[in-house]
Residue, then its C-alpha position, 0 to 999 in steps of 0.5 A: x467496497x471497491x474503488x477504481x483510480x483513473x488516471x488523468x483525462x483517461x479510462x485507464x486505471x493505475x490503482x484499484x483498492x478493494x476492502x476485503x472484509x472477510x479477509x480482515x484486509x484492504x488490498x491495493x493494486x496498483x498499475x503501470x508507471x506512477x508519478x508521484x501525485x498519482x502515487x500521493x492520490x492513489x495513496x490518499x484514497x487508501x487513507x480514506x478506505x482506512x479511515x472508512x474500514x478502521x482496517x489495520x492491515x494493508x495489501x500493496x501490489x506493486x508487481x504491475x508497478x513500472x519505474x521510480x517513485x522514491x520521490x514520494x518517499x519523504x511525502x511518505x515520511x513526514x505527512x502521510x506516513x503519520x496519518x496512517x498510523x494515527x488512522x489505525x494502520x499497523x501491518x502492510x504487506x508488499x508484494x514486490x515488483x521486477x523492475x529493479x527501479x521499483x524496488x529501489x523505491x520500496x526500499x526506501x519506503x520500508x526505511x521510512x516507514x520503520x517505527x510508524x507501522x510494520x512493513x513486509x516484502x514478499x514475492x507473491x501473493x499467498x505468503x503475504x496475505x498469510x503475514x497479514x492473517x498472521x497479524x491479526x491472529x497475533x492482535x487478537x491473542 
Protein backbone atom coordinates (compact mmCIF):
# COMPACT_ATOMS: atom_id res chain seq x y z
CA UNK A 1 0.00 0.00 0.00
CA UNK A 2 1.22 3.46 -1.19
CA UNK A 3 -0.15 6.66 -0.75
CA UNK A 4 1.46 9.97 -2.41
CA UNK A 5 0.41 13.50 -0.66
CA UNK A 6 0.38 16.78 -3.02
CA UNK A 7 0.55 19.61 -1.95
CA UNK A 8 -2.11 22.21 -2.39
CA UNK A 9 -3.16 22.98 -6.35
CA UNK A 10 0.13 21.38 -7.34
CA UNK A 11 1.89 18.04 -8.49
CA UNK A 12 4.51 18.52 -6.13
CA UNK A 13 4.37 15.69 -3.25
CA UNK A 14 5.53 16.81 0.87
CA UNK A 15 4.58 13.07 2.09
CA UNK A 16 4.71 9.66 0.45
CA UNK A 17 3.55 6.95 3.37
CA UNK A 18 4.34 3.25 2.27
CA UNK A 19 2.98 0.27 4.46
CA UNK A 20 5.87 -2.32 4.31
CA UNK A 21 4.44 -5.15 5.44
CA UNK A 22 7.52 -7.40 5.20
CA UNK A 23 9.25 -5.20 7.33
CA UNK A 24 6.36 -4.94 9.87
CA UNK A 25 6.31 -1.17 9.17
CA UNK A 26 4.67 1.96 7.91
CA UNK A 27 7.42 4.22 6.44
CA UNK A 28 6.54 8.04 5.94
CA UNK A 29 8.52 10.39 4.10
CA UNK A 30 8.02 13.50 4.30
CA UNK A 31 8.97 16.52 1.84
CA UNK A 32 10.18 20.13 1.66
CA UNK A 33 8.58 22.94 3.85
CA UNK A 34 5.66 21.92 5.71
CA UNK A 35 2.89 24.24 7.15
CA UNK A 36 1.13 22.88 9.77
CA UNK A 37 -2.15 21.93 8.09
CA UNK A 38 0.20 19.97 5.64
CA UNK A 39 2.06 18.33 8.73
CA UNK A 40 -2.01 17.92 10.48
CA UNK A 41 -2.88 15.84 6.66
CA UNK A 42 0.07 14.16 6.03
CA UNK A 43 -0.40 13.13 9.70
CA UNK A 44 -3.98 12.39 9.21
CA UNK A 45 -3.44 9.93 6.20
CA UNK A 46 -0.73 8.21 8.60
CA UNK A 47 -3.37 7.67 11.19
CA UNK A 48 -5.63 5.79 8.55
CA UNK A 49 -2.82 3.66 7.14
CA UNK A 50 -2.54 2.96 10.90
CA UNK A 51 -5.76 2.26 11.40
CA UNK A 52 -5.95 0.27 8.00
CA UNK A 53 -2.73 -2.00 8.78
CA UNK A 54 -3.21 -2.52 12.70
CA UNK A 55 0.87 -1.74 12.03
CA UNK A 56 2.61 -0.69 15.48
CA UNK A 57 5.76 0.62 14.06
CA UNK A 58 6.11 3.96 12.33
CA UNK A 59 9.20 5.15 10.19
CA UNK A 60 9.28 9.02 9.81
CA UNK A 61 11.88 10.68 7.51
CA UNK A 62 12.21 14.14 7.87
CA UNK A 63 15.79 14.33 6.31
CA UNK A 64 14.06 16.13 3.03
CA UNK A 65 12.00 18.24 5.73
CA UNK A 66 12.91 22.03 5.54
CA UNK A 67 12.00 24.84 8.47
CA UNK A 68 9.65 24.62 11.79
CA UNK A 69 6.72 22.80 12.30
CA UNK A 70 6.78 22.88 16.30
CA UNK A 71 3.23 24.44 15.92
CA UNK A 72 1.69 21.59 15.28
CA UNK A 73 3.32 20.17 18.60
CA UNK A 74 0.32 20.99 20.88
CA UNK A 75 -2.14 19.45 18.07
CA UNK A 76 0.11 16.76 18.30
CA UNK A 77 -0.24 16.54 22.39
CA UNK A 78 -3.59 16.85 22.85
CA UNK A 79 -5.68 15.31 19.75
CA UNK A 80 -3.75 13.31 17.41
CA UNK A 81 -1.12 11.86 19.66
CA UNK A 82 -4.11 9.97 21.64
CA UNK A 83 -5.69 8.62 18.65
CA UNK A 84 -2.57 7.04 17.65
CA UNK A 85 -2.02 5.48 20.42
CA UNK A 86 -5.51 4.21 20.71
CA UNK A 87 -5.25 3.02 16.93
CA UNK A 88 -2.29 0.54 17.83
CA UNK A 89 0.90 2.69 17.43
CA UNK A 90 3.78 1.88 20.05
CA UNK A 91 7.24 2.65 18.19
CA UNK A 92 8.35 5.69 15.85
CA UNK A 93 11.48 5.95 14.72
CA UNK A 94 12.67 9.32 13.41
CA UNK A 95 15.01 9.95 10.94
CA UNK A 96 16.23 13.34 11.52
CA UNK A 97 16.65 16.25 9.36
CA UNK A 98 19.92 19.26 9.20
CA UNK A 99 18.11 22.16 9.45
CA UNK A 100 18.42 22.98 12.85
CA UNK A 101 14.61 24.54 12.88
CA UNK A 102 13.45 21.04 12.22
CA UNK A 103 15.17 19.54 14.72
CA UNK A 104 14.17 22.15 17.08
CA UNK A 105 10.62 20.88 16.07
CA UNK A 106 11.29 17.13 16.89
CA UNK A 107 12.35 17.78 19.98
CA UNK A 108 9.25 19.01 21.10
CA UNK A 109 7.49 16.52 19.43
CA UNK A 110 9.42 13.75 21.35
CA UNK A 111 8.71 15.78 24.50
CA UNK A 112 4.96 15.59 23.72
CA UNK A 113 4.82 12.31 22.59
CA UNK A 114 6.57 11.00 26.24
CA UNK A 115 4.18 8.23 27.77
CA UNK A 116 1.54 7.95 24.74
CA UNK A 117 4.09 5.74 22.23
CA UNK A 118 7.84 5.53 22.23
CA UNK A 119 9.82 8.06 20.23
CA UNK A 120 13.51 7.49 18.74
CA UNK A 121 15.80 9.84 16.67
CA UNK A 122 18.53 8.52 14.49
CA UNK A 123 20.62 9.64 12.00
CA UNK A 124 19.92 7.44 8.93
CA UNK A 125 18.00 4.96 7.86
CA UNK A 126 19.60 1.49 8.81
CA UNK A 127 20.10 1.85 12.71
CA UNK A 128 16.27 2.82 12.62
CA UNK A 129 14.76 0.35 11.11
CA UNK A 130 16.92 -2.01 13.03
CA UNK A 131 15.23 -0.02 16.48
CA UNK A 132 11.97 -0.92 14.93
CA UNK A 133 12.78 -4.61 14.03
CA UNK A 134 14.01 -4.55 17.42
CA UNK A 135 10.68 -3.87 18.86
CA UNK A 136 8.78 -5.98 17.23
CA UNK A 137 11.12 -8.90 18.25
CA UNK A 138 10.93 -7.78 21.69
CA UNK A 139 6.55 -7.70 21.59
CA UNK A 140 6.88 -10.96 20.20
CA UNK A 141 9.23 -12.59 22.83
Amino acid sequence: MKKELNRPNSKDLYAKITYEKENNLIYLDWNGYLSVDLVKSGSEELLAVIKETQCQNVLVDNRKVSGPWQAANEWYQTDWNPRAAKAGLANMAVIMSDNIFTQLSLQGFAKVSKGVFTVNVFNADVPARKWLKEQSTAVVK
